[in-house]
Structure formats: structure tokens, C-alpha cells
C-alpha positions in Angstrom: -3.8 17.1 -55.8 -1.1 15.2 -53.5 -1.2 18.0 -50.7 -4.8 16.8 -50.4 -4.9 13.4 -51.6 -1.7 12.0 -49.7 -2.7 12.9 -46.4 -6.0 11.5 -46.8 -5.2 8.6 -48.0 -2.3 8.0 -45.8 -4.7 8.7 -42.6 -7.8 6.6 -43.6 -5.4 3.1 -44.3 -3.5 3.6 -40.6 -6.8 4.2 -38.9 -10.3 3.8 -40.6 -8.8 0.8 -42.2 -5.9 -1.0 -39.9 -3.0 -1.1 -42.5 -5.7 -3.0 -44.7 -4.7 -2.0 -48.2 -7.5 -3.8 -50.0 -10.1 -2.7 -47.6 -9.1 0.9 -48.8 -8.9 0.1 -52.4 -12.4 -1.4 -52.0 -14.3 1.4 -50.4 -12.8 3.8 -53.0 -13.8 2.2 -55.9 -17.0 0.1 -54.9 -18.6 2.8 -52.4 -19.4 5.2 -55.0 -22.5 4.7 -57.4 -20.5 6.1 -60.3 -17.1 8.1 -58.7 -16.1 10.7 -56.2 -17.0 14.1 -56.3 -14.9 14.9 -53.3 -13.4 12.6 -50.4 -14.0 14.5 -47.6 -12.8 14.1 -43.8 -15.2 11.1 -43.0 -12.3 9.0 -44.3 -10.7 10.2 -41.0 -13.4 9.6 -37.9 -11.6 7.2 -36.0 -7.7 9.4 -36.3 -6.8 11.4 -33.4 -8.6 14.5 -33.6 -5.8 16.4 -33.0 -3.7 15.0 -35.8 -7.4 15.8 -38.1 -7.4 19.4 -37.2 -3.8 19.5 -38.3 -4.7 17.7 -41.7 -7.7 19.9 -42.1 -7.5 23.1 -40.4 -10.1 22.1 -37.9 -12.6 21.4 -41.1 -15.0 18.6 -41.8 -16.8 17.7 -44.6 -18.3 14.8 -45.6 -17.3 12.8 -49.0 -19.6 13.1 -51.8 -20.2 10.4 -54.7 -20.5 11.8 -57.9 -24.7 12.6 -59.2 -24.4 12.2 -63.2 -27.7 13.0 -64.9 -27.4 11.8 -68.6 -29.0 13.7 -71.3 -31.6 11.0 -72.4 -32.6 10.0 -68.9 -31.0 6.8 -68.8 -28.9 5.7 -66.0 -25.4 7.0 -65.6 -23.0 3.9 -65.9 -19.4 3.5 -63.9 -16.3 4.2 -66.2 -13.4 1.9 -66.0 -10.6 3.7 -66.0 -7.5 2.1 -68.3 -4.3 3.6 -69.2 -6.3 5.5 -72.5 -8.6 7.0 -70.2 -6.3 7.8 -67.7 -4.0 9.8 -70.1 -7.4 12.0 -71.3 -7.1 15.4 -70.1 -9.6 15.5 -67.3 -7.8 13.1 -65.4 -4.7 15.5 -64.0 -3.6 12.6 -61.1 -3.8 8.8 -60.4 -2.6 7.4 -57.3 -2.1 3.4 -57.8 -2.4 1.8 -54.2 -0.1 -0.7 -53.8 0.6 -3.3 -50.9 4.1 -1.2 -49.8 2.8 2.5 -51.1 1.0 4.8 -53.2 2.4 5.2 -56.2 1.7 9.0 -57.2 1.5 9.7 -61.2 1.5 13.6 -62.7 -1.0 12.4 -65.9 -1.6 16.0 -66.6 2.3 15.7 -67.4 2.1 13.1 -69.4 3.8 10.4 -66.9 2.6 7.0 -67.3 4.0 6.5 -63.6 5.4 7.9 -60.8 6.7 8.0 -57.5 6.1 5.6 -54.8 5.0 7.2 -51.2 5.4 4.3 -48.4 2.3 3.6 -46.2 4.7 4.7 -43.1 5.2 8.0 -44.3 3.6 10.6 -42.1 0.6 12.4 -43.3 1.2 15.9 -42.4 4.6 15.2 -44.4 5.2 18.7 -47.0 3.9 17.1 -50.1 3.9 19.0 -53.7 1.7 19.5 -56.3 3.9 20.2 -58.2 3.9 17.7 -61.3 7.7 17.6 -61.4 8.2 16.3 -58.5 6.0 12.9 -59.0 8.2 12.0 -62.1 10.0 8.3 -61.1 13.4 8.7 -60.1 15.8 7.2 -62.4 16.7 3.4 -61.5 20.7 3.0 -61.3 22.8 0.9 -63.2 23.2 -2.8 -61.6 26.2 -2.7 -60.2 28.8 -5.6 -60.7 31.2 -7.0 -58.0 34.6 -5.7 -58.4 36.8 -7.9 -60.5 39.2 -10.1 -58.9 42.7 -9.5 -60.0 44.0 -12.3 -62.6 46.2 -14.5 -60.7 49.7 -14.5 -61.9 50.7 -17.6 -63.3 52.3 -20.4 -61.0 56.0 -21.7 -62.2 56.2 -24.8 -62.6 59.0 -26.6 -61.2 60.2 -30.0 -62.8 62.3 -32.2 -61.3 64.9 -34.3 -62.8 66.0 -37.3 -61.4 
């Protein structure tokens, strides 16, 4: 959910990772054996502790990879996730990191994207969870440049000699 996700997110890139966008993307998808169960607050030790409490309500919790036992024994295997399996019902958000912001994407509405949140946007921002309010905003129109008047024609003057 983006009330939980954003402000996450948000922190750990500023502090945990310096602005480093990749170095986020990285340790969310190659930290994990097979996925997340839950990100917790250790994606904000080195933030401000006050600005934590305020994200947290004084809580910490350490994030937990996801523990997959399969039903023959065999070892549990990481899922790419594509556009199909993104759309699949028990996927309800995706969040696409992107070098100028997160881009914020309702699945469980059937968007196929969403809206953009800038890196510089304070965590403790009011976020929704609302899937409505993650559909893109409509592009406008190019606009053109306002036509120059015609020019009225010049007279041409002859001379007789």
C-alpha cells in the first residue's frame, strides 16, 4: 500500500542509499532469496530518528524475505515478474523505480501505469491508498504557437517613364 510503501521507499534512497537509485533497486530485488515478506524499518537506520518515529509511530521491525516451502521438497525458485504476472490478482501494487521517481501503479485496478512520485517529495507527505488516485493524469494536447497574422499584400507601384 503507498501510505506504507512511499515513505519507505522515499526514506531509504535519501539516507540508507545517498540518492543512489540503482543501489535501492538492487537490494530490493537481489537481497531476498525468493521476495519480501515485509520491508520493515531497517531500510531506515541511518534517517534521523526523529523523522523514523514520525514514519513509524516509534515502531521497528526488521524486513523479512519471503520462506517458500514447495510441496515436493524441491527448492523454491525467484519469479520474474512481467507485465502478465503483474496484472495476476495477488499482485494489488507495483512501484517502478525510476532515475527521477517512483512511478506508483493501482494493478488491483487494472492500470498498466501510474503516477510518478519524485525522489524530492517528502516522506511523511499524505499519500492514498486509494487506487484512484494512482491512475496517470491525462497528458495535454501539444500546444501550437499562435499563428501569425497573413500579411496583407504589398501594392506594387510601377513606374512609367
Amino acid at each position: 500500500m503507498p501510505t506504507f510503501v512511499l515513505p519507505l521507499l522515499l526514506t531509504a534512497r535519501h539516507y540508507k542509499f545517498g540518492g543512489d537509485t540503482d543501489a535501492l533497486a538492487s537490494h530490493l530485488i537481489d537481497t531476498p532469496r525468493i521476495a519480501w515478506e515485509t520491508l520493515g524499518t531497517d531500510l531506515l537506520d541511518t534517517a534521523p530518528g526523529a523523522l523514523v518515529d514520525a514514519l513509524t509511530g516509534g515502531e521497528h521491525w526488521a524486513s523479512t524475505s519471503l520462506d517458500l516451502v514447495t510441496p515436493d521438497g524441491s527448492p523454491p525458485q525467484r519469479m520474474t515478474l512481467t507485465e502478465k504476472t503483474a496484472a495476476d490478482d495477488w499482485i494489488s501494487w507495483r512501484y517502478v523505480l525510476r532515475a527521477d521517481a517512483i512511478e506508483v501503479v493501482a494493478v488491483s485496478a487494472g492500470a498498466t501505469s501510474g503516477r510518478p512520485v519524485p525522489w524530492s517529495t517528502p516522506p511523511h507527505h499524505a499519500f492514498s491508498d486509494a487506487p484512484g488516485a494512482w491512475r496517470p493524469r491525462p497528458v495535454p494536447p501539444p500546444s501550437r504557437p499562435p499563428r501569425a497574422p497573413a500579411r496583407a499584400p504589398r501594392s506594387r507601384r510601377t513606374s512609367r517613364a
